[in-house]
N, C-alpha and C positions, 0 to 999 in steps of 0.2 A: 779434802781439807775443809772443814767447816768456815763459816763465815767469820767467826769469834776466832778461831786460829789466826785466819789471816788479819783480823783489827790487833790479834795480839803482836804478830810481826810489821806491823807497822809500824806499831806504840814503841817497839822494839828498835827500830830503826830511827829515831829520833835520836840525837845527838843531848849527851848530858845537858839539864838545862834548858833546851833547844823548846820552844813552845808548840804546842796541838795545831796551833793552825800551820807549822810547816808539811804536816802532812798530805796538807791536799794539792799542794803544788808537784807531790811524787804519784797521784791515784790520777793519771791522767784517760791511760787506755779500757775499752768495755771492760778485761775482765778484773780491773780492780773499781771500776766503778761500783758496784753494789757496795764494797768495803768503804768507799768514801760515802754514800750515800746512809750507810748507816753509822760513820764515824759524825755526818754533817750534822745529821738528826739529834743524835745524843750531847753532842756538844750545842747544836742551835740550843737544845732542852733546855741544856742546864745555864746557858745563858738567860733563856727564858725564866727558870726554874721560879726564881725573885722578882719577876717584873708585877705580882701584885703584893709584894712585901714580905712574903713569907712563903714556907712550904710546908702545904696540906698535907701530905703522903710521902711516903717513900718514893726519892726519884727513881728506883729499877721496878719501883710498882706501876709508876704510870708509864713507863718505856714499854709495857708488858700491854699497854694501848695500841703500841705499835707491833714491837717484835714478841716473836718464840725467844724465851732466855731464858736455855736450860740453866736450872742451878749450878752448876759445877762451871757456867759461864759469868756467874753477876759479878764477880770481881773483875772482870776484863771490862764489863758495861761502868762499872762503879767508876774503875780508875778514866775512862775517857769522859766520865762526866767530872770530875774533880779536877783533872788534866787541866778541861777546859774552864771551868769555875776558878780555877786559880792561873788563868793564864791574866794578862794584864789586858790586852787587845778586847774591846769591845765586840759586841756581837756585830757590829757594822762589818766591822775587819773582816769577822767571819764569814757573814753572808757573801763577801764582794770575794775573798777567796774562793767559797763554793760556786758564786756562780760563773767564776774563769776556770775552775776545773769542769765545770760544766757548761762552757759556752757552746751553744749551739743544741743543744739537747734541752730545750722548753719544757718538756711532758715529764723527765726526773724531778725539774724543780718547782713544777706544781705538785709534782706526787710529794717532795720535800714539804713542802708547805700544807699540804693535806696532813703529812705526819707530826706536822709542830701543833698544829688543831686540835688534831686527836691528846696528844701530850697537855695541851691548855687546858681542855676538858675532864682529864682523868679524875679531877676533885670536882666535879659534878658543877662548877661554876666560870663563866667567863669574865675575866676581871679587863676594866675599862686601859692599865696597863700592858696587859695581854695582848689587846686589839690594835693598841700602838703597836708594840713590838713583832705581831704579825704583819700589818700593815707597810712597816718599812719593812721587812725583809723582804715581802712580795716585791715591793718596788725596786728592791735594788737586783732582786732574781724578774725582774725583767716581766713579770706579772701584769694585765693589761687589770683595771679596776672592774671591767665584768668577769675575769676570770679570778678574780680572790674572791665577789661577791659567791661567785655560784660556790666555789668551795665553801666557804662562809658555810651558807645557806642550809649548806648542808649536815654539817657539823652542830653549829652553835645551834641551841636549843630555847633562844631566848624570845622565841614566837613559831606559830606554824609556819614553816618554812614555803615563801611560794615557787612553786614547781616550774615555773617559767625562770626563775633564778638558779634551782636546781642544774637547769639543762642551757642552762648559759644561752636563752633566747626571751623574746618579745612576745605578750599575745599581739603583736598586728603581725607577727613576721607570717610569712604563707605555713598553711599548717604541713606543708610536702617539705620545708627548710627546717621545721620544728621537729619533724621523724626522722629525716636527715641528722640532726645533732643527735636526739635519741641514740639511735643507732652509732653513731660514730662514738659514744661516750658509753655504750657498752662493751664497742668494739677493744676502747681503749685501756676500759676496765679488765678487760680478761685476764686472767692470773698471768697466762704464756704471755700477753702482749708485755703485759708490767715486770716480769723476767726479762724478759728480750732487752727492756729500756733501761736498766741497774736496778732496780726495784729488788733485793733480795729475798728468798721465798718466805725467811723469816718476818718480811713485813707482809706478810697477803694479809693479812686482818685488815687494811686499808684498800683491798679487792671488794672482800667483803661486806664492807658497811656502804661502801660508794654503792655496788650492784643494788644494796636495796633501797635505797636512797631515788637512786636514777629509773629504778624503772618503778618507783611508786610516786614521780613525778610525773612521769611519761601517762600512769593511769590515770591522776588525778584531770591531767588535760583531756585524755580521752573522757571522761566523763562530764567535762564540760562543753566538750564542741560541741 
């Protein structure tokens, strides 16, 4: 059963009426976390979608930043972004919902906020409303300010990204705590690791950009020590 089946029996299971964010209060156990973490994304999106006044593109086009959405899936992605654009509950609501269905699991909702990054950036711009609105969510997902930096840092392209932000460390830190993280944020990167944690395989494109990101932080230091 595909991922998009089961976001459909979700959306399915929703009582007439009954609003998007009751659904996360039912995606508690690992194997419908991946469905909640791609239901969280789409609906964080489209909460986002407006927070710089307007929308540049197609929202199943910049979702397409994130996930695989075969065609014969955009309608199931469309209605959980409208779901959620028309629900009345602010995106606060939402975020404090996602992260009690996600208490205790840190590494989903940084990978969450990894994926609303990517979604800000798809029109090739990061608008000063945007940074608010990723900024509290990280805060209310429990996000420490060096760990949205190095996310940040990563993503947004609004200078040469420094590689010591990338890898979430210091240049005084000892350079053996510096390879340490390296390593640990490869480790964490790995497609199986990010399965393992709800990470759906349809989002690996978020494997992908972090892997070159992280270890072309990891060179830039090697070629300055």
């Amino acid at each position: 059963m595909s991922i998009w089946t089961r976001i459909a029996d979700a959306l399915a299971a929703l009582a007439k009426g009954e609003p998007l964010s009751q659904v996360f209060s039912r995606l508690r156990t690992d194997p419908e976390r991946s469905v909640g973490f791609a239901i969280a994304v789409i609906a964080l999106g489209a909460k986002m979608a407006k927070a710089d006044g307007h929308v540049t593109r197609s929202e199943v086009t910049a979702f397409r930043e994130v996930f695989h959405i075969p065609p014969a899936e955009e309608a199931n992605a469309a209605r959980v972004f409208n779901l959620a654009r028309q629900d009345v509950a602010g995106f606060e609501a939402y975020a404090e919902q996602i992260a009690r269905m996600l208490h205790g699991r840190p590494e989903i909702l940084a990978d969450l906020v990894e994926g609303l990054f990517h979604i800000a950036m798809a029109d090739g711009g990061f608008h000063p409303n945007e940074e608010i609105f990723l900024t509290r969510v990280a805060e209310i997902f429990g996000l420490t300010p060096r760990e949205f930096n190095r996310i940040r840092a990563r993503l947004v392209c609004d200078s040469e990204p420094d590689p010591y932000d990338v890898l979430g460390v210091s240049p005084e830190d000892d350079p053996a705590e510096i390879r340490t993280a390296w390593r640990e944020l490869v480790r964490q990167t790995h497609p199986d690791q990010m399965i393992a944690r709800g990470v759906p395989p349809e989002a690996l494109k978020l494997a992908e950009k972090r892997m070159v990101a992280i270890n072309r932080a990891w060179e830039q230091i090697q070629a300055g020590a």
